[in-house]
C-alpha positions in Angstrom: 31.0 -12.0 38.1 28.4 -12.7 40.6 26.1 -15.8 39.5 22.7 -14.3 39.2 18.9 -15.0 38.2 16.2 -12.9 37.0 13.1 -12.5 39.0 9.7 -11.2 38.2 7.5 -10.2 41.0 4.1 -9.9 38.5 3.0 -12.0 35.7 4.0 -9.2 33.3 6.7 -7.1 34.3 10.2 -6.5 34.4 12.9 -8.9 35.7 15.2 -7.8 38.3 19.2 -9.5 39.1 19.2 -11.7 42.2 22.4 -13.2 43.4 21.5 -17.5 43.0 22.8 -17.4 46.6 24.3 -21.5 45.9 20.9 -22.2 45.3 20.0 -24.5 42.1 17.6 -22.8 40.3 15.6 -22.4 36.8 13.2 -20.2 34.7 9.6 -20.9 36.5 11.1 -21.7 39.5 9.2 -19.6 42.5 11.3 -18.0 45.3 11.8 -16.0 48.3 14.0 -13.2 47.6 15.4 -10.1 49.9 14.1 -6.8 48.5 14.5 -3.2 49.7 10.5 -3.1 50.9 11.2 -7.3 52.5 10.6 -10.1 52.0 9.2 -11.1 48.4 7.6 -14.0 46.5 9.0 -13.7 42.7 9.1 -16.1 39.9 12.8 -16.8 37.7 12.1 -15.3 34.1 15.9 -15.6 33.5 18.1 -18.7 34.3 21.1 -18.5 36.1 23.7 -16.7 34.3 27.2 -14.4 35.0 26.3 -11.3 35.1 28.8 -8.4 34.8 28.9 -6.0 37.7 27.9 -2.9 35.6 24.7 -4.7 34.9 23.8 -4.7 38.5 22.4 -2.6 41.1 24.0 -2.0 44.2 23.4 -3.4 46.9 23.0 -7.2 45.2 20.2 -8.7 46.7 19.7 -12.4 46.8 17.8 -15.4 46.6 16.5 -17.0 50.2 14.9 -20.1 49.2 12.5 -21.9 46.8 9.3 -21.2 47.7 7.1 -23.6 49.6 4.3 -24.6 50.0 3.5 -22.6 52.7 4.5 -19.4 51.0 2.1 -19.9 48.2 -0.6 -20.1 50.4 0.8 -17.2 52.1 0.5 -15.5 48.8 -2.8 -16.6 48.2 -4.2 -15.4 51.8 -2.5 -11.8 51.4 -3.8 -11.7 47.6 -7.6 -12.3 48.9 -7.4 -10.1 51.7 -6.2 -7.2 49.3 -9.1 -7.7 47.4 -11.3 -7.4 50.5 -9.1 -4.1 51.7 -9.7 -2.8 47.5 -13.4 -2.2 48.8 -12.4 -0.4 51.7 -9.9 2.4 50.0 -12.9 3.1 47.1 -15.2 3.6 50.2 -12.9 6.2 51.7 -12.5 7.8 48.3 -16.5 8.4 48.1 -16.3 9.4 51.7 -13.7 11.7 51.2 -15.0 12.7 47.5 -11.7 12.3 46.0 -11.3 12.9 42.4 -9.8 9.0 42.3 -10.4 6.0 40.5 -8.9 2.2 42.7 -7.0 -0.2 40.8 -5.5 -2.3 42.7 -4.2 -3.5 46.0 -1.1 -5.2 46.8 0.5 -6.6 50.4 4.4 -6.9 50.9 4.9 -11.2 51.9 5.4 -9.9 55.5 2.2 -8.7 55.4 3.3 -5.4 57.3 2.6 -2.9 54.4 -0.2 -2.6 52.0 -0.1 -0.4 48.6 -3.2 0.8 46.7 -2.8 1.7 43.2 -5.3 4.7 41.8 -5.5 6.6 38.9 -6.0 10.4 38.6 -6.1 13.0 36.0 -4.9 15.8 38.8 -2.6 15.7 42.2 -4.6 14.4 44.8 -4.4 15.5 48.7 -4.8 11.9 50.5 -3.2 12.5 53.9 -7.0 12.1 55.4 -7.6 8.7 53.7 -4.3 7.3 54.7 -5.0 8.1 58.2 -8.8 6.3 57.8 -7.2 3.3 56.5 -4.5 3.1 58.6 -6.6 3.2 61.7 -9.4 0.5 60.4 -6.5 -1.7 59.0 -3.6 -1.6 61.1 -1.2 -1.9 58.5 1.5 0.5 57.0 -0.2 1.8 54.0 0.9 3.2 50.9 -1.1 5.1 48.1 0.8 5.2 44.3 -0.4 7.1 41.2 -0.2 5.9 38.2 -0.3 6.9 34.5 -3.1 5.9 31.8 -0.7 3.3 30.4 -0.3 1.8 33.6 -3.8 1.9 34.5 -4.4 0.1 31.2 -2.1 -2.7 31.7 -3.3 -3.1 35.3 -6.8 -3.4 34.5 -6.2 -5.5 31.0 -8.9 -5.0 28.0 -8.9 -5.8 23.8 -7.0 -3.3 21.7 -8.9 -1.9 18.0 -6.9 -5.1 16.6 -8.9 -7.8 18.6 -6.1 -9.1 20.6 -5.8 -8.9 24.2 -3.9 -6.0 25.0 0.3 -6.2 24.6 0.9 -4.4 27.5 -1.0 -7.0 29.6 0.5 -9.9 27.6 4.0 -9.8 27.0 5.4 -5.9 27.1 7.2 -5.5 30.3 8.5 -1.8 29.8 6.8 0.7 28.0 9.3 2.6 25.1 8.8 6.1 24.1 6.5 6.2 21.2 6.1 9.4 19.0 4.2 11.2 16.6 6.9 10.9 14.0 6.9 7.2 13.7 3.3 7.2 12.3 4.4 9.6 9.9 7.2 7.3 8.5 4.7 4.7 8.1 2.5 7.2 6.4 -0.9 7.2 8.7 -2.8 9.2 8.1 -1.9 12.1 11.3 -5.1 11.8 13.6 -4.2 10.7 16.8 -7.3 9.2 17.1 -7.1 6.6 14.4 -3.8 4.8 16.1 -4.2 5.6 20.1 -5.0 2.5 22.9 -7.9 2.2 25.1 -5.8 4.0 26.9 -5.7 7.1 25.2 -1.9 7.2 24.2 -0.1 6.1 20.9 -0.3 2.2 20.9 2.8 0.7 21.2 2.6 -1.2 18.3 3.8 1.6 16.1 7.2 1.1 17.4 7.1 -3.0 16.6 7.7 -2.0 12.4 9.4 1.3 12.4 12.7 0.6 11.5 11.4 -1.7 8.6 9.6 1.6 7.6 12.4 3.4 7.7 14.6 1.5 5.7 12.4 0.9 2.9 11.8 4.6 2.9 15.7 4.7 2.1 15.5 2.8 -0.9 12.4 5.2 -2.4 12.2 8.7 -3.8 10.7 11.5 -1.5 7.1 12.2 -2.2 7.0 15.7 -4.9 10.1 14.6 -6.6 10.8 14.3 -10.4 11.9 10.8 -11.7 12.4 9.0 -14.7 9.8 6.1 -15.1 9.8 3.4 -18.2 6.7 5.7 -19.5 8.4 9.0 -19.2 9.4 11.7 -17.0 7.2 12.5 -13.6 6.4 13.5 -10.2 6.2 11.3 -7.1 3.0 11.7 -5.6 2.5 8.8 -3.1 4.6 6.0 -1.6 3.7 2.2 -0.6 6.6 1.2 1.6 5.7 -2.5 2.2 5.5 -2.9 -1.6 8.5 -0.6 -2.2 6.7 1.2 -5.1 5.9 4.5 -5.5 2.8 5.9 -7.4 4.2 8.5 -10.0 2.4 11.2 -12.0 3.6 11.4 -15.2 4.1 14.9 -16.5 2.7 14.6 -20.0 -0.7 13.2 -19.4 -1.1 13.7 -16.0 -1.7 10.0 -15.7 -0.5 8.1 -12.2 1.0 4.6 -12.3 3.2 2.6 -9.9 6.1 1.4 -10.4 8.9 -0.7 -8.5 11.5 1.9 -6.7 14.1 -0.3 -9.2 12.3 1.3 -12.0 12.6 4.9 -11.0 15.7 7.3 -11.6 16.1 10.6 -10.1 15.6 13.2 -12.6 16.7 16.6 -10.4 17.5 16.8 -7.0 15.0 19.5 -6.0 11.6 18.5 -5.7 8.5 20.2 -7.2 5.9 22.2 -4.5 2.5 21.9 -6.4 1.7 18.3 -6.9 -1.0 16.2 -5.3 2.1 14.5 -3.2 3.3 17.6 -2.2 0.6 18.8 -0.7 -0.2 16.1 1.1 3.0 15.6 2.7 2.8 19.6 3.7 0.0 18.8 5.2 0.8 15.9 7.3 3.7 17.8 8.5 1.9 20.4 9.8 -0.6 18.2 11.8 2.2 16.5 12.9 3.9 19.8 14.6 0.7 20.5 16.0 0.1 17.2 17.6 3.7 16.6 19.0 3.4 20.5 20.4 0.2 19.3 22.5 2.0 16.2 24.1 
C-alpha cells in the first residue's frame, strides 16, 4: 500500500489521496501537488497514512514539494488578480444580458487557465462571453454551473439557527437529505419551516435522524390502543427525545403522558378516528406531495 496524504485544495472541501512521494509531511502542511488540470497549491487535512489501493484513484498522483515561499505569494498574486477578472465576466454578463449571477473566480497555480463559477436557474448559451474573455484576458477560460447549495457555500451567510452556515464551516460533501427524515422527527411538513438560505432541506436534518429513528422503535405508533397505569387508550402524539407518548384515554377522553415503559400494546391494529390519526394522515399526505415536486 502506497504511503499517502490527504490534500484539500479549499478551506472547506473534500480531501483528495496524494502519494507522500518520500516527502515528510503533516496535517497543515502546504504543498505543491500534480493534478489532472497542473500544477496545484493544496493544504494536508490527512496525515500520512497506508492507504489500500481500492481506496485510490487511478492514476496516483503525488506530492512535488512543500510549498514555499514563493508559491504562496504566487497564490496570493493569482487570487487578487481573479478578483479583478470577477468584474470583468459580470460586465460581459450585462453586456451579453445573460440570465447569470458571478460567484467566483479561480486560476490554476500555472496561471494558464482561469474558471468562473455562476449560478443559474436555466441552461445558459455562453460560447459569445467565453470568446470576449478570452480575447481581453489571454488566458484559457472556463465557465462552471453550479447548484443553490453550492452557490450557498461559496458565498457563506447565517442559517435560521444563528450560526454561520455548516456548509461553509465544516461540511465538505453534501448528503442526500429527504422529506421523510423530517417526518420521523415529527415537523411539522412545510418545507418552508426547515429549508437553508438556500432554498433546499438544511442539512442539519440528517445530523439526528438515526437517534429519531431509534427512539421511534422503542414507542407505539401514533392511533394505536395501549394499556396505560390509568386505563385503556389511544396514542395520539409522540415526543421522541423524551420517549413518551401522549395517550388519550378512552373513558374520559382525557390525554396524559406517559413513559413508553409504562405503555402496553393493547391490539395490534390501530384505530382511524383519533386526533393522532388524523394528524399523522395528514402529514403523510403533504409529505407525498412535497417529495412528488422535488
Amino acid at each position: 500500500m502506497p504511503l499517502c496524504v490527504g490534500v484539500a485544495f479549499k478551506r472547506v472541501a473534500k480531501s483528495y489521496w496524494f502519494e507522500a512521494n518520500g516527502i515528510e509531511l503533516k496535517e497543515g502542511d502546504q504543498v505543491i501537488v500534480e493534478t489532472s488540470r497542473g500544477l496545484a497549491l493544496g493544504v494536508v487535512r490527512i496525515g500520512p497514512q497506508d492507504v489500500p489501493e481500492d481506496d485510490l484513484q487511478a492514476p496516483l498522483q503525488r506530492v512535488l514539494r512543500r510549498a514555499e515561499a514563493a508559491d504562496l505569494q504566487r497564490e496570493r498574486e493569482l487570487r487578487q488578480k481573479a478578483q479583478a477578472d470577477l468584474a470583468l465576466f459580470k460586465e460581459g454578463i450585462q453586456r451579453h444580458e445573460l440570465p447569470m449571477k458571478a460567484l467566483y473566480a479561480e486560476y490554476t497555480f500555472d496561471g494558464e487557465q482561469l474558471t468562473f463559477y455562476f449560478s443559474s436557474e436555466t441552461r445558459v448559451d455562453f460560447r459569445d462571453l467565453v470568446r470576449d474573455l478570452v480575447a481581453r484576458l489571454k488566458v484559457r477560460v472556463m465557465l462552471y454551473q453550479v447548484g443553490a447549495r453550492d452557490e450557498t457555500k461559496m458565498l457563506g451567510g447565517i442559517g435560521p439557527c444563528g450560526r454561520t452556515l455548516c456548509c461553509a464551516t465544516f461540511l465538505t460533501e453534501f448528503a442526500s437529505i429527504s422529506m421523510k427524515m423530517a417526518k420521523d422527527q415529527s415537523l411539522f411538513l412545510n418545507p418552508v419551516k426547515f429549508s437553508g438560505i438556500c432554498g433546499k432541506l438544511m442539512c442539519c436534518l440528517r445530523y439526528e435522524h438515526e437517534t429519531y429513528v431509534e427512539a421511534r422503535e422503542h414507542l407505539p405508533p401514533i392511533g394505536q390502543l395501549v394499556m396505560s397505569p390509568r386505563g385503556q387508550g389511544k396514542v395520539v402524539e409522540l415526543n421522541l427525545l423524551k420517549e413518551t407518548a401522549i395517550v388519550q384515554l378512552l373513558e374520559s377522553g382525557a390525554e396524559m403522558e406517559f413513559p413508553a415503559t409504562e405503555l402496553r400494546i393493547e391490539k395490534t391494529t390501530r384505530c382511524s378516528e383519533c386526533r393522532g390519526c388524523q394528524l399523522e394522515r395528514m402529514r403523510e399526505e403533504l409529505a407525498e406531495e412535497n417529495l412528488s415536486e422535488e
